[in-house]
N, CA, C and O atoms as a GROMACS GRO file, in nm:
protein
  396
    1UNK      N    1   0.085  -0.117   0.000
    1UNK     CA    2   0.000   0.000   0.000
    1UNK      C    3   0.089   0.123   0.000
    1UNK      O    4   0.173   0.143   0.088
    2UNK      N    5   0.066   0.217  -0.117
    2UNK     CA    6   0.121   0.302  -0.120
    2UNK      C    7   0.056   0.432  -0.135
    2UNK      O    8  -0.041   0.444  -0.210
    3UNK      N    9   0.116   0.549  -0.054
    3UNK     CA   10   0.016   0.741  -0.044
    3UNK      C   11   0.028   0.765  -0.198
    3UNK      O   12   0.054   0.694  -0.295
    4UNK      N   13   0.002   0.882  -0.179
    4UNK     CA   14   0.031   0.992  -0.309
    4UNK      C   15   0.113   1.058  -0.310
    4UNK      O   16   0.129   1.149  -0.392
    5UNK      N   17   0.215   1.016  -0.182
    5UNK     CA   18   0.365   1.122  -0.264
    5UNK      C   19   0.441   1.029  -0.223
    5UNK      O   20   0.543   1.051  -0.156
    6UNK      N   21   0.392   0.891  -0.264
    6UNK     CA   22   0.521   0.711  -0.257
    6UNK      C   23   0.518   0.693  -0.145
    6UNK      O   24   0.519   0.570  -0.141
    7UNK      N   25   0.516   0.718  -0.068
    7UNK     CA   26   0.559   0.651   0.070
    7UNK      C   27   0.487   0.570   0.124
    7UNK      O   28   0.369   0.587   0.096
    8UNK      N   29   0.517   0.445   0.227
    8UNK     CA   30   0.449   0.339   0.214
    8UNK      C   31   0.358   0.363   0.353
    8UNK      O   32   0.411   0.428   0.444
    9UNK      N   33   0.221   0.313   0.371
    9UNK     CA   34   0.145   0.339   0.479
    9UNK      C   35   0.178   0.178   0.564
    9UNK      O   36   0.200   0.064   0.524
   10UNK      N   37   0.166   0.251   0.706
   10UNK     CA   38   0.171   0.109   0.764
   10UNK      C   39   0.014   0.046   0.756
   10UNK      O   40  -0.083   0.113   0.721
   11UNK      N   41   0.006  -0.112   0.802
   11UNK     CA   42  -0.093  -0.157   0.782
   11UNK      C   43  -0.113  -0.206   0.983
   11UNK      O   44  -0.033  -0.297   1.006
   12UNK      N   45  -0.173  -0.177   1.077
   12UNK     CA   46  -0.184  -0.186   1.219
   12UNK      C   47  -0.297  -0.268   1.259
   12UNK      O   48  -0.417  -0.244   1.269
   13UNK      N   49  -0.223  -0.378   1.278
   13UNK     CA   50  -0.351  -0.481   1.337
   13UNK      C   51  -0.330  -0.560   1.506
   13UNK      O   52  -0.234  -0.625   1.549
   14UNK      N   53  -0.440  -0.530   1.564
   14UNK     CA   54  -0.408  -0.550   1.704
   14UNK      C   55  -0.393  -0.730   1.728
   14UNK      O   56  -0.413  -0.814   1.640
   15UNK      N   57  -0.350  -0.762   1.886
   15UNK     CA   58  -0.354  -0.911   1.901
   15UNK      C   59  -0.450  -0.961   1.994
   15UNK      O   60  -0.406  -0.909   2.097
   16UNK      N   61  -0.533  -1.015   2.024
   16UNK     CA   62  -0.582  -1.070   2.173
   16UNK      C   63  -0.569  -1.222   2.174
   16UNK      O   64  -0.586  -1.302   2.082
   17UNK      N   65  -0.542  -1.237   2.274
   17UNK     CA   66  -0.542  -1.394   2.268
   17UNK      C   67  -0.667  -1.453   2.382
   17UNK      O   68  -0.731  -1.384   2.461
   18UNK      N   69  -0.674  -1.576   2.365
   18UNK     CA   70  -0.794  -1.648   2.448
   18UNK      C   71  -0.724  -1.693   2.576
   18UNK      O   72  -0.730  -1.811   2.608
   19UNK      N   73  -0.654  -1.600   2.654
   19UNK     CA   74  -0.546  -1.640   2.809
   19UNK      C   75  -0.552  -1.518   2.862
   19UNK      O   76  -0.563  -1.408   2.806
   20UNK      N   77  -0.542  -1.548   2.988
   20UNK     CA   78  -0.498  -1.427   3.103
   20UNK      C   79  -0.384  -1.376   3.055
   20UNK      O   80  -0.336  -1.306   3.145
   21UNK      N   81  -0.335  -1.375   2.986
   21UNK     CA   82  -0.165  -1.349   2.971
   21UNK      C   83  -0.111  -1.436   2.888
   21UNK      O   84  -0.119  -1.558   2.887
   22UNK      N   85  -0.033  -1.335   2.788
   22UNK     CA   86   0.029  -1.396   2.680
   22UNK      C   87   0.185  -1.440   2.703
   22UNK      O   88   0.238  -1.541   2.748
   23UNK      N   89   0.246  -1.287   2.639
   23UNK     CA   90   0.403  -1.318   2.719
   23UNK      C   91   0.425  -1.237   2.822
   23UNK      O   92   0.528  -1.236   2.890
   24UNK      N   93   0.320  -1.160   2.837
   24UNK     CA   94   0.359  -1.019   2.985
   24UNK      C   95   0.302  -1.115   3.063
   24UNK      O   96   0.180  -1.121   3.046
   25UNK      N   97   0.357  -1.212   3.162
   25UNK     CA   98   0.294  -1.267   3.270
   25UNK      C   99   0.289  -1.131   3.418
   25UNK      O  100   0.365  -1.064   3.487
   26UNK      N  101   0.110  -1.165   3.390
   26UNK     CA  102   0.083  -1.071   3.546
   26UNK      C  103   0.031  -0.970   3.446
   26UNK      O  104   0.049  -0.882   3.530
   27UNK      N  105  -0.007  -0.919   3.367
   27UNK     CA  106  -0.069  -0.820   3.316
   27UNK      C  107  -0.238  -0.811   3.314
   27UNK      O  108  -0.310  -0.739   3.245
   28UNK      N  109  -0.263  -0.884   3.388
   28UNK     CA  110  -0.447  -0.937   3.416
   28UNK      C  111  -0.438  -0.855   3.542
   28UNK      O  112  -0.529  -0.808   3.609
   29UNK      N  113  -0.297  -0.846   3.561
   29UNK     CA  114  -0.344  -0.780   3.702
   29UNK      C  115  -0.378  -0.616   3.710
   29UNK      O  116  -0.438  -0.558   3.801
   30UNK      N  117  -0.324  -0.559   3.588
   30UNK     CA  118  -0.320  -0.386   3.558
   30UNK      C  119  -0.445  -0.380   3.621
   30UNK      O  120  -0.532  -0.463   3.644
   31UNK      N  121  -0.431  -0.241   3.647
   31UNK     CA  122  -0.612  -0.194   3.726
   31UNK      C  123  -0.612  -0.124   3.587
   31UNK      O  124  -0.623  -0.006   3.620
   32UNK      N  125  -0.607  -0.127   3.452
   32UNK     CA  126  -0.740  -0.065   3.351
   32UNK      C  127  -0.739  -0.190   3.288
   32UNK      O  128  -0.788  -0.185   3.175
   33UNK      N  129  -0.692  -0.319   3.330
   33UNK     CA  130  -0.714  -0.464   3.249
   33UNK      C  131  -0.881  -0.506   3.258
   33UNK      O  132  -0.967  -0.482   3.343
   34UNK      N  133  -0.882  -0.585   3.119
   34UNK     CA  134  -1.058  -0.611   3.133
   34UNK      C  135  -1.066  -0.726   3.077
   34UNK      O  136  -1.178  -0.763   3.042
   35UNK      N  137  -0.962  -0.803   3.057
   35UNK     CA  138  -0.966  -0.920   3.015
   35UNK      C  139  -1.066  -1.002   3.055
   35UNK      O  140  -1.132  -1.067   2.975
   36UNK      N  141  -1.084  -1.006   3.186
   36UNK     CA  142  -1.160  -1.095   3.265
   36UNK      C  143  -1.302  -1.044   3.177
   36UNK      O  144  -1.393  -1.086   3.249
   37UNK      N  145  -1.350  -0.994   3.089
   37UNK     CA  146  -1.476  -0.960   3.080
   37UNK      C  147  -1.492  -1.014   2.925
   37UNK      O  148  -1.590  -0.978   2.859
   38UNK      N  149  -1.390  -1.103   2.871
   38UNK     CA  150  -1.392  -1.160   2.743
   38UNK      C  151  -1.515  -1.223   2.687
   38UNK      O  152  -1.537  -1.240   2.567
   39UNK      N  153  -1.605  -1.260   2.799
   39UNK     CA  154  -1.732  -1.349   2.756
   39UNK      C  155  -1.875  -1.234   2.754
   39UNK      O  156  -1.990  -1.276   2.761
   40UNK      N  157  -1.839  -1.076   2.741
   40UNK     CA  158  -1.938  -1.003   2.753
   40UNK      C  159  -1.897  -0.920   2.604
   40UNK      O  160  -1.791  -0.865   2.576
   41UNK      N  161  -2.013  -0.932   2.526
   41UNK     CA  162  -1.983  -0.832   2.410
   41UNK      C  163  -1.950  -0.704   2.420
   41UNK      O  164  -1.898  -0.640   2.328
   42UNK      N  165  -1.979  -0.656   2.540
   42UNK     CA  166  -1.964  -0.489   2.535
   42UNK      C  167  -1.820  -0.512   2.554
   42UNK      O  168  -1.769  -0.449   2.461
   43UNK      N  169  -1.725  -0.568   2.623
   43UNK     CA  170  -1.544  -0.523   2.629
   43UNK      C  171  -1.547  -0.570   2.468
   43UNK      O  172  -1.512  -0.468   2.407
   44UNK      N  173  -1.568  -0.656   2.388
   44UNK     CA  174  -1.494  -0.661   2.280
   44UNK      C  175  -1.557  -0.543   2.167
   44UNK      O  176  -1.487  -0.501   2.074
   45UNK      N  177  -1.729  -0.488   2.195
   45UNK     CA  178  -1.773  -0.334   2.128
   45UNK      C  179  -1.642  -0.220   2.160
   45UNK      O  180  -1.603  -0.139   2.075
   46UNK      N  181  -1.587  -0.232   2.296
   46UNK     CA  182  -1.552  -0.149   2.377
   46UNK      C  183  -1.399  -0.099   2.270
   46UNK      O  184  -1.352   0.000   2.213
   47UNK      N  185  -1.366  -0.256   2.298
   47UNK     CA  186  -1.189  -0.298   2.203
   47UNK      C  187  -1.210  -0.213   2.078
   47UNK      O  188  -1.143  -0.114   2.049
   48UNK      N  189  -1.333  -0.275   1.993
   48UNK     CA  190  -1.353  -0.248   1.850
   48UNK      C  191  -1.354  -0.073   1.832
   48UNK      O  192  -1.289  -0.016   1.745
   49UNK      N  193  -1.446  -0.002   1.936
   49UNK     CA  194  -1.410   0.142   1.957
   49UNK      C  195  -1.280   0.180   1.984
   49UNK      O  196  -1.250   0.292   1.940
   50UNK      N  197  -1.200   0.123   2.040
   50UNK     CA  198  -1.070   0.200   2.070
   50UNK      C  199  -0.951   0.158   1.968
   50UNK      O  200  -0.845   0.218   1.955
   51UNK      N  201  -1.001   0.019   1.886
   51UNK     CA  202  -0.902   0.030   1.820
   51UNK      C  203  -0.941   0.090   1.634
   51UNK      O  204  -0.876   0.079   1.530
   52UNK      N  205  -1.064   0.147   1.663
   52UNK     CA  206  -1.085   0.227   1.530
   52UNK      C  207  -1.082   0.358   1.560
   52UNK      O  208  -1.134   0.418   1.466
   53UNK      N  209  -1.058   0.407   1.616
   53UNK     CA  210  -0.988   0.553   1.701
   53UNK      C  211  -0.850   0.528   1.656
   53UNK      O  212  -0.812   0.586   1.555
   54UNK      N  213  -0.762   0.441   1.726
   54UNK     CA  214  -0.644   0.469   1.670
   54UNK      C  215  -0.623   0.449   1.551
   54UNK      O  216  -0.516   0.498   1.515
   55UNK      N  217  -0.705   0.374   1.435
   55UNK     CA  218  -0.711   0.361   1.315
   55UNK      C  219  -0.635   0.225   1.251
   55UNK      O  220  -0.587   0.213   1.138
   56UNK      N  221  -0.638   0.128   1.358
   56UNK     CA  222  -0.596  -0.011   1.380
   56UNK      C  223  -0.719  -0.049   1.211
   56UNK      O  224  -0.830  -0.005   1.180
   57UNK      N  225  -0.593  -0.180   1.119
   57UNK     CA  226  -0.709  -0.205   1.038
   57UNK      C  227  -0.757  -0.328   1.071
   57UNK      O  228  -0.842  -0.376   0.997
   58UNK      N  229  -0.714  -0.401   1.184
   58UNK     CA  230  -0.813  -0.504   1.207
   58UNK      C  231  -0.731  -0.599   1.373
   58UNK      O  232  -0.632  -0.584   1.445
   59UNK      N  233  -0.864  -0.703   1.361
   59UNK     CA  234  -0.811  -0.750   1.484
   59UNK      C  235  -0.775  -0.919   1.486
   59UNK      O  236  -0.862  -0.994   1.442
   60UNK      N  237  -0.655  -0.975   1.532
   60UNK     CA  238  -0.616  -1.097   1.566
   60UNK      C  239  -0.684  -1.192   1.689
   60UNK      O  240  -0.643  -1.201   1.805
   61UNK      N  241  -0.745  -1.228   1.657
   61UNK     CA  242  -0.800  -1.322   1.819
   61UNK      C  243  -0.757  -1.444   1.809
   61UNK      O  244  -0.835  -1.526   1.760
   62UNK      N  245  -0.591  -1.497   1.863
   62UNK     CA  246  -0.590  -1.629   1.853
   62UNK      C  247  -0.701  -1.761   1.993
   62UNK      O  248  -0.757  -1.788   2.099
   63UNK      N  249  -0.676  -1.775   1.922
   63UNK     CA  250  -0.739  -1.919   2.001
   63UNK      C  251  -0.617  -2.019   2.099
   63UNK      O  252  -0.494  -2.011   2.096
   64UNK      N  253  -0.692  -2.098   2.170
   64UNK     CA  254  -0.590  -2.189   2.222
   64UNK      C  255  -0.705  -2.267   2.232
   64UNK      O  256  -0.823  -2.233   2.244
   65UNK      N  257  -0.646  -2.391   2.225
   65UNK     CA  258  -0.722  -2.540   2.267
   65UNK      C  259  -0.753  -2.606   2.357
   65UNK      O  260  -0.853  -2.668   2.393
   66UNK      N  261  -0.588  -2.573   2.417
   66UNK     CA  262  -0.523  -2.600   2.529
   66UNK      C  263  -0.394  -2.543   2.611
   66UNK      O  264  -0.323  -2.446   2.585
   67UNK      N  265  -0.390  -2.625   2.706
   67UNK     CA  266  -0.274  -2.578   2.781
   67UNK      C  267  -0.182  -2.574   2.724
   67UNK      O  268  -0.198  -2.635   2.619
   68UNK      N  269  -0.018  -2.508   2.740
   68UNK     CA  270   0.096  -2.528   2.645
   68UNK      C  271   0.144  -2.633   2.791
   68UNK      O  272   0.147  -2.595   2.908
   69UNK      N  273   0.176  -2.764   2.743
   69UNK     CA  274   0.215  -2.882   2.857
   69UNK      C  275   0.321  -2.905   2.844
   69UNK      O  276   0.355  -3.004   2.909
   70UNK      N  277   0.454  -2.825   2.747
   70UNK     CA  278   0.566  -2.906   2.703
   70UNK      C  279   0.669  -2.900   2.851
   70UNK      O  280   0.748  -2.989   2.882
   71UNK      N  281   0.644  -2.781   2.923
   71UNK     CA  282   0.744  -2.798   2.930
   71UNK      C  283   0.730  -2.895   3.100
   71UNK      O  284   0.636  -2.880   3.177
   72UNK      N  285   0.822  -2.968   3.118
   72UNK     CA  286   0.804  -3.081   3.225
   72UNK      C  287   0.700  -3.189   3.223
   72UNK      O  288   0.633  -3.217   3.322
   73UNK      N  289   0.683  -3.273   3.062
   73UNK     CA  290   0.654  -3.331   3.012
   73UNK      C  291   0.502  -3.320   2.986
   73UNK      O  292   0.423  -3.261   3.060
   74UNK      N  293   0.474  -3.384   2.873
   74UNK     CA  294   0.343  -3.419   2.820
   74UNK      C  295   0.206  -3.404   2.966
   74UNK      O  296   0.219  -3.469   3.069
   75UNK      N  297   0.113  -3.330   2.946
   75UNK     CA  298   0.024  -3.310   3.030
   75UNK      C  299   0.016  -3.308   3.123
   75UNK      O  300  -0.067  -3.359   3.198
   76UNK      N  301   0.132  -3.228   3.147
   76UNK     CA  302   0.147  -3.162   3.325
   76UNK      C  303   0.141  -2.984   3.287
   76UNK      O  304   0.208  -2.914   3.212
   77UNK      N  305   0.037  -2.959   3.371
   77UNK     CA  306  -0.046  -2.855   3.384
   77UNK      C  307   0.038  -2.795   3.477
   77UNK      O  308   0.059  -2.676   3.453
   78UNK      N  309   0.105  -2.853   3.601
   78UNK     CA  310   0.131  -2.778   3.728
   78UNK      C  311   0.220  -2.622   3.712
   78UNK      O  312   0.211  -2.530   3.792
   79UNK      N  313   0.320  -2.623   3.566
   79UNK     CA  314   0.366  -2.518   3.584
   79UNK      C  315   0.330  -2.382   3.534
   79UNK      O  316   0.396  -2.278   3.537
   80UNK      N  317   0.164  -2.418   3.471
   80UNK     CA  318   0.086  -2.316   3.402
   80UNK      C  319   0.032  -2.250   3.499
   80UNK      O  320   0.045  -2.130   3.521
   81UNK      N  321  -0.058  -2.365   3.588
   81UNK     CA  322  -0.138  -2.293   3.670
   81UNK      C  323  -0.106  -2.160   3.734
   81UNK      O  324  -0.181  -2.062   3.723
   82UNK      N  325   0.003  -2.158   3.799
   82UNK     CA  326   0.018  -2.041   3.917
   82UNK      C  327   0.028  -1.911   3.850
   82UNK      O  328  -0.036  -1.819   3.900
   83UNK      N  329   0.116  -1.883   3.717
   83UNK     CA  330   0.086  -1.792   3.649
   83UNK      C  331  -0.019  -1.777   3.546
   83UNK      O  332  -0.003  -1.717   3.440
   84UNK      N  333  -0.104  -1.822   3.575
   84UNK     CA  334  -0.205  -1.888   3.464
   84UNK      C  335  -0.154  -1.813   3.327
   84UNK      O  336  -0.230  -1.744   3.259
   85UNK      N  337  -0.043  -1.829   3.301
   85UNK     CA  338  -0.027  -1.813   3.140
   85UNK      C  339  -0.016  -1.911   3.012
   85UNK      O  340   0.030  -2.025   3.007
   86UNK      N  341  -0.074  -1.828   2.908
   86UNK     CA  342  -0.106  -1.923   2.827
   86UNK      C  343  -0.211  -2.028   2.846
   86UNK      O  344  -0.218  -2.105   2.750
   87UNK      N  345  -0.291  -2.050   2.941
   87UNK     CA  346  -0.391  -2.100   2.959
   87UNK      C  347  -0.538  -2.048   2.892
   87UNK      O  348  -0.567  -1.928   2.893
   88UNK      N  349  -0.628  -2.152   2.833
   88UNK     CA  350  -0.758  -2.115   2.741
   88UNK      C  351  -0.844  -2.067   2.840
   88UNK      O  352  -0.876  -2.152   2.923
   89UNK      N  353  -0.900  -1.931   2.858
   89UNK     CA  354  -1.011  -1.882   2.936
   89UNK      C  355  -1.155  -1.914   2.821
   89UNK      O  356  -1.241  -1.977   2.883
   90UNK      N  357  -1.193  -1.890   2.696
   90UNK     CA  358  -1.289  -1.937   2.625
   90UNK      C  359  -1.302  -2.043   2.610
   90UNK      O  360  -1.235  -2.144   2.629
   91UNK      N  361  -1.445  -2.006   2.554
   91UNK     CA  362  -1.479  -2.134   2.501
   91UNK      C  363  -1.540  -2.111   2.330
   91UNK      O  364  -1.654  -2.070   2.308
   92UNK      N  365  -1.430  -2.150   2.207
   92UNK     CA  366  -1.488  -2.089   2.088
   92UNK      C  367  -1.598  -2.112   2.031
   92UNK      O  368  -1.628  -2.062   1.922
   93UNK      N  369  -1.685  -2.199   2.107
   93UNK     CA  370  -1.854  -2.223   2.073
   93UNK      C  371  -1.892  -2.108   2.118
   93UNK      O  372  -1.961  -2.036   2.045
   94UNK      N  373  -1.859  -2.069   2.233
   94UNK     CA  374  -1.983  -1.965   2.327
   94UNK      C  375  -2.020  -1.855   2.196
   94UNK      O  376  -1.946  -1.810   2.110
   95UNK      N  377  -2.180  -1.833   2.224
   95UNK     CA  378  -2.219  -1.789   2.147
   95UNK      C  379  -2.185  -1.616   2.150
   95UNK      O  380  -2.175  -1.546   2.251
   96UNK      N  381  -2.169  -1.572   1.995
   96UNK     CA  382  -2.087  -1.454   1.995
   96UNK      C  383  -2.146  -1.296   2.079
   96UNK      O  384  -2.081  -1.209   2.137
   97UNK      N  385  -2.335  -1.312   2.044
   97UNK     CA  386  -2.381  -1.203   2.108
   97UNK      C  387  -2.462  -1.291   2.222
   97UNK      O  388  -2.507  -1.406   2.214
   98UNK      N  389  -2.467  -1.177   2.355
   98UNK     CA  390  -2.626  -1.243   2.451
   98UNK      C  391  -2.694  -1.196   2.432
   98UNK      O  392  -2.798  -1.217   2.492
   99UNK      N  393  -2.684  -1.048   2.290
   99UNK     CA  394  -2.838  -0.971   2.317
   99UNK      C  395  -2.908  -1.016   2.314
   99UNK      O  396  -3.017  -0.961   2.333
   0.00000   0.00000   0.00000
């Protein structure tokens, strides 16, 4: 994508993931964090307002399935839990609106 006097525009697309925390472990904890409110349409209306203000052209929502278990073998949970990072808070059935 290019202006009218060449220069190239960036293209700005945000990330959310389906976890308390991605790689900032402890960032659920910020007091303007709203993560915890992922299963209510108004925080993600809320997201969609703030990131078309900054003029973001779209949004990433990865998914997770599951736990990441690698490390201290195959389906051991114990070292996720305490930082609950990387752990799946959704559920990608739940239905998208409650209006």
């Amino acid at each position: 994508m290019t202006s009218s006097n060449g220069s190239k525009k960036w293209i700005m697309n945000a990330f959310a993931m389906s976890s308390p925390g991605h790689v900032a472990a402890g960032l659920w904890r910020h007091p303007e964090n709203r993560s915890q409110q992922y299963n209510d349409i108004d925080y993600w209306i809320d997201l969609a307002k703030i990131l078309e203000e900054g003029k973001f052209h779209g949004l990433f929502i990865a998914d997770m399935l599951g736990i990441y278990d690698v490390y201290k073998g195959p389906e051991n949970i114990d070292p996720v839990l305490p930082g609950a990072a990387q752990f799946p808070i959704s559920d990608p059935l739940l239905e998208r609106s409650r209006r």
